[in-house]
N, C-alpha and C positions, 0 to 999 in steps of 0.2 A: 873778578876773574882775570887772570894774567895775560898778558899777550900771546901767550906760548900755548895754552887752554884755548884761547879765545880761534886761533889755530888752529892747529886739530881737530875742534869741533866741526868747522867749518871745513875742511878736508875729508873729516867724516861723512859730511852730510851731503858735498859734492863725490866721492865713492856709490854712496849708499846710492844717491838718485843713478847715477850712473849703470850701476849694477839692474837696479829695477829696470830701466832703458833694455840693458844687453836682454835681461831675461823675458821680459816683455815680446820685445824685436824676434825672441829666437820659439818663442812660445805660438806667435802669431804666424810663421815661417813653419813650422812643423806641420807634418800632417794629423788632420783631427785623429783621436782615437775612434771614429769611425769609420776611418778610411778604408776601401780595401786594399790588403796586402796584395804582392804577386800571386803568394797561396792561396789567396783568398779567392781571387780571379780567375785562379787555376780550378778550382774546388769548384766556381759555378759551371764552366765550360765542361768538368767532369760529369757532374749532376746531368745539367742541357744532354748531353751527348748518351748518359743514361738511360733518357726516354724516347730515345731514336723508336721510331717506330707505333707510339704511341698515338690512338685515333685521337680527330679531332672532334668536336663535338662543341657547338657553340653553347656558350656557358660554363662550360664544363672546368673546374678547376685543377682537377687529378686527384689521386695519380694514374687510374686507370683510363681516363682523356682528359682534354683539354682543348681550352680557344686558346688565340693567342694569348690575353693578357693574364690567363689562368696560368697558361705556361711558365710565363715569366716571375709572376707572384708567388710561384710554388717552387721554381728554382731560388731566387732569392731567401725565400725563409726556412729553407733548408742551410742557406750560411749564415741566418739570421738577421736579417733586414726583412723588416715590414715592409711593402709597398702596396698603394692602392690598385684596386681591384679593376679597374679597367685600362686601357691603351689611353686615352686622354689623361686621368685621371694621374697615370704611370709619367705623364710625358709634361702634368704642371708641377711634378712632385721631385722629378729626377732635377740633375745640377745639367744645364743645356754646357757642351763644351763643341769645339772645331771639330769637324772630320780630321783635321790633322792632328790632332789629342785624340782621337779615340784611341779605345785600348781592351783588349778580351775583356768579354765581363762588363761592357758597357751596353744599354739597350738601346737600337737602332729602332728612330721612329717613322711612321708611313706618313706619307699626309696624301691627300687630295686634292683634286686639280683646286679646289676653294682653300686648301691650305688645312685643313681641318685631318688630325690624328685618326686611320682606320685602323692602321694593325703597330704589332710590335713584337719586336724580335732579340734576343741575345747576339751581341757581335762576337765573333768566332774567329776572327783575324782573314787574312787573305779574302776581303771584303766578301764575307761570307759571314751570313747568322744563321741559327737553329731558332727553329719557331714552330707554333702550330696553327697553318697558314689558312685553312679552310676545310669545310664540310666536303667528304671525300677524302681528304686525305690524312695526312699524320704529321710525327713530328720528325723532322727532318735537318738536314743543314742543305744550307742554298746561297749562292750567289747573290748580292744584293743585285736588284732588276732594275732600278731607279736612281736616279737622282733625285727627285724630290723625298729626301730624309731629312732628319735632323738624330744628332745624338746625345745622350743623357748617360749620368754618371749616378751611380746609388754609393751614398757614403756611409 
């Protein structure tokens, strides 16, 4: 092999790793193809705001009632995300991110004075979720009332 071959190869091969690096780097930087879009986000808050009015009914999944996490599971797979069936369940399965990263379309969790997950809600921006909050009433949009939340992301 020549020196001039010997070269090149070796140019080639520092390119090629190189290349794999760049595409790697920009691959792991993107968002998943699960992510949601802004439309996407936009299409749940649509949906949520659809069933304004709707009784609640514990257990109840919809579309004609709902509990909380019935609520949520039934919004979501309307823009095609699975999520489990109850407010725990919803709150080991979601991606936990900062109150300062939340963003419409993210699920706002309850917890109890023990720390432990009771209800759960759609965030609706102007710290305000739609939920279906209790027996008596419906589904509605509300103020969040607390500070003990935590919030979750469905990708």
């Amino acid at each position: 092999m020549s020196a001039s071959s010997h070269l090149l190869r070796r140019t080639l091969v520092h390119v090629l790793i190189v290349v794999g690096a760049l595409l790697a780097s920009s691959a792991a930087l993107a968002p998943s193809a699960d992510a949601m879009t802004p439309g996407t986000r936009s299409h749940v808050i649509k949906i949520a705001a659809s069933k304004r009015g709707t009784p609640y009914r514990y257990g109840a999944t919809g579309p004609s009632a709902f509990d909380c996490s019935g609520f949520t599971r039934w919004v979501f797979a309307k823009v095609g995300r699975r999520i489990p069936r109850t407010s725990r369940a919803q709150a080991a399965f979601a991606h936990h991110i900062r109150a300062a990263s939340r963003r419409t379309g993210d699920l706002v969790f309850f917890h109890s004075s023990g720390g432990r997950v009771y209800h759960v809600g759609i965030y609706a921006g102007g710290n305000t979720i739609w939920h279906a909050p209790h027996t008596g009433s419906w589904v509605h949009r509300e103020r969040i009332w607390t500070r003990a939340v935590s919030y979750g992301r469905i990708r």
